[in-house]
C-alpha positions as CSV (number, residue, x, y, z in Angstrom):
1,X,-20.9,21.4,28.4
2,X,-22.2,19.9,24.8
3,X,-20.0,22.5,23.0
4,X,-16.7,21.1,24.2
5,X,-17.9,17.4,24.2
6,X,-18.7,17.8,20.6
7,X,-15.4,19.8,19.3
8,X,-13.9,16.3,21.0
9,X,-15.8,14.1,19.3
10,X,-15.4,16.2,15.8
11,X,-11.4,16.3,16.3
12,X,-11.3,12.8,17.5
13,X,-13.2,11.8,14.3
14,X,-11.4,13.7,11.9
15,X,-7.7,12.4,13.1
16,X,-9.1,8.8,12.9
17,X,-10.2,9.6,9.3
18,X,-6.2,11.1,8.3
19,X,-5.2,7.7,10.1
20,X,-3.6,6.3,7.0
21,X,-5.4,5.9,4.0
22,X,-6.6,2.0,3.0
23,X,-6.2,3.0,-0.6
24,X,-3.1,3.5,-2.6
25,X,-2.8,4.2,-6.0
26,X,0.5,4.1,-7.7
27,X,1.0,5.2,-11.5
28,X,3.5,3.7,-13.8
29,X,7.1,4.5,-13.4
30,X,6.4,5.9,-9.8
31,X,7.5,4.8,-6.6
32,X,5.1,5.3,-3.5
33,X,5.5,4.5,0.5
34,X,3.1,2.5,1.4
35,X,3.3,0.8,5.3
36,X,6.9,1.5,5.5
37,X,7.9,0.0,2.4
38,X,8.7,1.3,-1.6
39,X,6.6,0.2,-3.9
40,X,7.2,0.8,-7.4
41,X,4.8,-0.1,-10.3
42,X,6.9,-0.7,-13.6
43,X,3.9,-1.9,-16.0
44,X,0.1,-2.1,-16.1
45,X,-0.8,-4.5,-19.1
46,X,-4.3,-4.6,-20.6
47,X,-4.5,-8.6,-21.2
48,X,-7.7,-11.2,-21.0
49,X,-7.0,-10.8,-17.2
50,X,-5.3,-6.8,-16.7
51,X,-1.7,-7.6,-14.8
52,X,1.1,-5.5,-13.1
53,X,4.4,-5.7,-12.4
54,X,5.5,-4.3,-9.3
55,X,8.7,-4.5,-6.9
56,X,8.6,-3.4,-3.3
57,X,11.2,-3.4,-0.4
58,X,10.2,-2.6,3.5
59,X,12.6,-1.4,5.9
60,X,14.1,1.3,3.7
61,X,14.7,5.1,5.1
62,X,11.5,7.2,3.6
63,X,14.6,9.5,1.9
64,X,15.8,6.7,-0.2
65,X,12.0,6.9,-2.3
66,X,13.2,10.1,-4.1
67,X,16.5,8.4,-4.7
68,X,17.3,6.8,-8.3
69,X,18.1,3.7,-6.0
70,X,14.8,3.8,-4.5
71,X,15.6,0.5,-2.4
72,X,17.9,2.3,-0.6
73,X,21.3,0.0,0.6
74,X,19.7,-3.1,0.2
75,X,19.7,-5.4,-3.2
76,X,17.3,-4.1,-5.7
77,X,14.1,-5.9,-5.5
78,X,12.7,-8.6,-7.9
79,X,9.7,-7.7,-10.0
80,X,6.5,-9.8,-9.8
81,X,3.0,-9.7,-11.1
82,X,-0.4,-9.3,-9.8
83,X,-3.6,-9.7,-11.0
84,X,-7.0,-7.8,-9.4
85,X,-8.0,-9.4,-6.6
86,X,-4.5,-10.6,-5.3
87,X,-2.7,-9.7,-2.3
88,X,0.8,-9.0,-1.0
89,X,2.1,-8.1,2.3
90,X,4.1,-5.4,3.5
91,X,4.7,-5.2,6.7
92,X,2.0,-6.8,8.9
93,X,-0.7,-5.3,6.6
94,X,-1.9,-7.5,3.4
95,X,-2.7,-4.9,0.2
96,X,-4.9,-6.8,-2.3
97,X,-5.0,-5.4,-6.1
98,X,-8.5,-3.4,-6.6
99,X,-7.8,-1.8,-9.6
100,X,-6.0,-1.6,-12.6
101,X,-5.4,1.1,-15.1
102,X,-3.7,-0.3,-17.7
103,X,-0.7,1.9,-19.1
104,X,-1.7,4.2,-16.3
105,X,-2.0,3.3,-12.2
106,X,-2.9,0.8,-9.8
107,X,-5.0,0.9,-6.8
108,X,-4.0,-1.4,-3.7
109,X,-6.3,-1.8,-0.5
110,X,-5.5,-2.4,3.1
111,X,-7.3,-5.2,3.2
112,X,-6.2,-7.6,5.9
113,X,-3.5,-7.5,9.1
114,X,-1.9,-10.0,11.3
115,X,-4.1,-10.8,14.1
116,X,-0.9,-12.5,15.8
117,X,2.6,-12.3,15.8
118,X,2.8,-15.5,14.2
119,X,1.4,-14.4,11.2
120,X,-1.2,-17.7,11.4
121,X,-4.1,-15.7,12.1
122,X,-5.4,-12.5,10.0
123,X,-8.5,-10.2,10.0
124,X,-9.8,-8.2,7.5
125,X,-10.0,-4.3,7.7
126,X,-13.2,-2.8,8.2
């Protein structure tokens, strides 16, 4: 009786763990799918404070991210900058900037979700 109760508990474990990573990292020049959306980091600058400029777009068919049109049939997206420590949300999840590489690669966290469909309240991801 333990046997199978802990192959359940080991399985169970291991498919919350492949879940959907928290952390992305995206290099420079690449496009990733992240929540649904394309994001794409053009620059990572090494300033006083690092910076990156990124686009994204959400509601685009996964098959348009190895497109040259990676924003698939919508307008191309404008590019914006973020610093370490800022956030932006895609979808219902907020990413905040952990790291950056500069010349090389970002890394964005999971970091908080819509606790309502209003968008009003949030809580953070453990």
């Amino acid at each position: 009786m333990r046997a199978p109760l802990l192959m359940i508990v080991t399985i169970a474990t291991a498919a919350c763990g492949r879940g959907g990573s928290s952390d992305v990292t995206i290099e420079v020049g690449k496009v990733a799918r992240v929540n649904g959306c394309h994001v794409a980091l053009h620059q990572a600058l090494a300033q006083d404070r690092p910076v990156a400029q990124l686009a994204y777009v959400c509601e685009v068919p996964e098959a348009a991210l190895r497109e040259t049109a990676w924003w698939g049939e919508k307008e191309q997206p404008p590019s914006f900058s973020m610093f370490e420590d800022d956030c932006v949300r895609m979808g219902e999840t907020f990413y905040c900037m952990e790291k950056i590489v500069p010349g090389m690669s970002v890394s964005l966290r999971a970091t908080y979700k819509q606790k309502d469909r209003t968008g009003d309240l949030l809580e953070r991801i453990r």
